[in-house]
C-alpha positions as CSV (number, residue, x, y, z in Angstrom):
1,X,-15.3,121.9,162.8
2,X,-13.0,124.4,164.2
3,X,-9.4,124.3,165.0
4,X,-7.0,125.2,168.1
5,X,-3.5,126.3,167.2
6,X,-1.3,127.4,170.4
7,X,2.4,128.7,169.9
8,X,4.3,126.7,172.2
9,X,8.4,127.2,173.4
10,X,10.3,124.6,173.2
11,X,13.7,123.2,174.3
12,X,16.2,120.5,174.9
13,X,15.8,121.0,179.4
14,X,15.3,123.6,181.9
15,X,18.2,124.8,181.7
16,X,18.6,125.7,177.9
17,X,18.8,128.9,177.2
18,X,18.2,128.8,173.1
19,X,14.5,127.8,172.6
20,X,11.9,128.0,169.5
21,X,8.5,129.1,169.6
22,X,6.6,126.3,167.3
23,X,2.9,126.9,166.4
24,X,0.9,123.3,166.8
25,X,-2.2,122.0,166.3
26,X,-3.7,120.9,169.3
27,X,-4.8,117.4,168.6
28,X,-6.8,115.6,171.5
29,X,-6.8,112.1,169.5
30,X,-3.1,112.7,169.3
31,X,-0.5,111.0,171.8
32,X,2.5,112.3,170.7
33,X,3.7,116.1,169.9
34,X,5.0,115.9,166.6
35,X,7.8,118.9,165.6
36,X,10.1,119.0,162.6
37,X,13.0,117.1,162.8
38,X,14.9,119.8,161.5
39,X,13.6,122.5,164.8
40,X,14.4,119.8,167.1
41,X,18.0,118.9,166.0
42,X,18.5,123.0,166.0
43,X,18.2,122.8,169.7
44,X,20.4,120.5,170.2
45,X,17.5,117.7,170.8
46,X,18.4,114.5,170.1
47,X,16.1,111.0,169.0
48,X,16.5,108.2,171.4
49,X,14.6,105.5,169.8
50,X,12.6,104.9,166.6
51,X,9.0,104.2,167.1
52,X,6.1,102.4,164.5
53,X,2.9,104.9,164.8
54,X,-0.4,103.6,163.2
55,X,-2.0,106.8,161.0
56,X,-6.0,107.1,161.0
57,X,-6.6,105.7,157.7
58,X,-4.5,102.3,159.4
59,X,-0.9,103.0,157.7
60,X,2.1,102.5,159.9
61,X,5.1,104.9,160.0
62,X,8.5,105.0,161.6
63,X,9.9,108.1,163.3
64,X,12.3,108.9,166.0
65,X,11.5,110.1,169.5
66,X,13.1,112.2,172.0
67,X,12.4,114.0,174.9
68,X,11.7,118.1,174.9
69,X,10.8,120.5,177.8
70,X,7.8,122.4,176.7
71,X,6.1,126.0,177.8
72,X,3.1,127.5,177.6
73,X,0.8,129.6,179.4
74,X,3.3,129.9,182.5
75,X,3.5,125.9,182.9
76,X,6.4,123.8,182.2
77,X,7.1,119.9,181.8
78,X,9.0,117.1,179.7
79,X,7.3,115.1,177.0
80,X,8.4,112.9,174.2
81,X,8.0,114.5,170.8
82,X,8.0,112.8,167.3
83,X,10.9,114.1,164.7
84,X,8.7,115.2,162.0
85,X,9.3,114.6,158.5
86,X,8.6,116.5,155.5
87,X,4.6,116.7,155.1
88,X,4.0,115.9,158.5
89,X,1.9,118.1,160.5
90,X,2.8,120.2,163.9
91,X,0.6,119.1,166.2
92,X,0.6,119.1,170.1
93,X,-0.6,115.9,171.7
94,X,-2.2,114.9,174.8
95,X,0.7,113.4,176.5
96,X,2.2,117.2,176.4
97,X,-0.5,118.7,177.2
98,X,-0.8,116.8,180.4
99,X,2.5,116.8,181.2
100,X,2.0,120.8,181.4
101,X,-1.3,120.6,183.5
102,X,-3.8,121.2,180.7
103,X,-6.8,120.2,178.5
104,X,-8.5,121.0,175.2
105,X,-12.1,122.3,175.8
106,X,-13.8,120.9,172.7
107,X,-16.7,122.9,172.8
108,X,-15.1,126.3,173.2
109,X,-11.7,125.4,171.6
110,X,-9.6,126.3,174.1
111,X,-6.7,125.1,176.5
112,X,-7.9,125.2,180.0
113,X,-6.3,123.8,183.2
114,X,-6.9,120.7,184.2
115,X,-7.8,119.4,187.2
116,X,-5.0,117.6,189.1
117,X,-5.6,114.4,191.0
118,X,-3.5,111.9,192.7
119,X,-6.3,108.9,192.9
């Protein structure tokens, strides 16, 4: 099984000037982007609610959620992200990844645009 890492800028809106570049895993059975608390709060991103999240081998965590404006590959959008803790991993979730206009590829590994539609 292969992996797909993309390194992905991130800030608190469109309008902020100081940004991070973050290298995620891109997840496709992920929801959520999940970044270290630590990168987030550095931009000046803050949590708005706390959320219970159900791991794959069935145990539930807490973390807190905000919102971040994310680019890549010349697209930009607004997504929640997850304040990750300490052994938690980066990863980029689908919600993000939709939010920006894109999909994973599984058989080639890639990002590729998605196809928009309104029905």
């Amino acid at each position: 099984m292969g992996f797909t890492f993309v390194k992905m800028k991130i800030k608190k809106a469109f309008e902020s000037e100081k940004l991070k570049e973050e290298r995620l895993l891109v997840d496709s059975g992920a929801i959520y982007t999940v970044v270290p608390a630590a990168d987030l709060q550095e931009l000046g991103i803050a949590a708005h609610s706390e959320e219970e999240f159900e791991l794959a081998d069935g145990e539930v965590i807490k973390r807190k959620v905000g919102d971040a404006y994310f680019e890549y590959g010349g697209k930009k959008g607004s997504a929640p992200v997850v304040f990750g803790e300490e052994g938690d991993s980066r990863l980029l979730g689908v919600l993000t990844l939709e939010a920006l206009g894109f999909v994973l590829d599984p058989l080639k590994r890639e990002i590729k645009p998605m196809r928009k539609r309104l029905v």
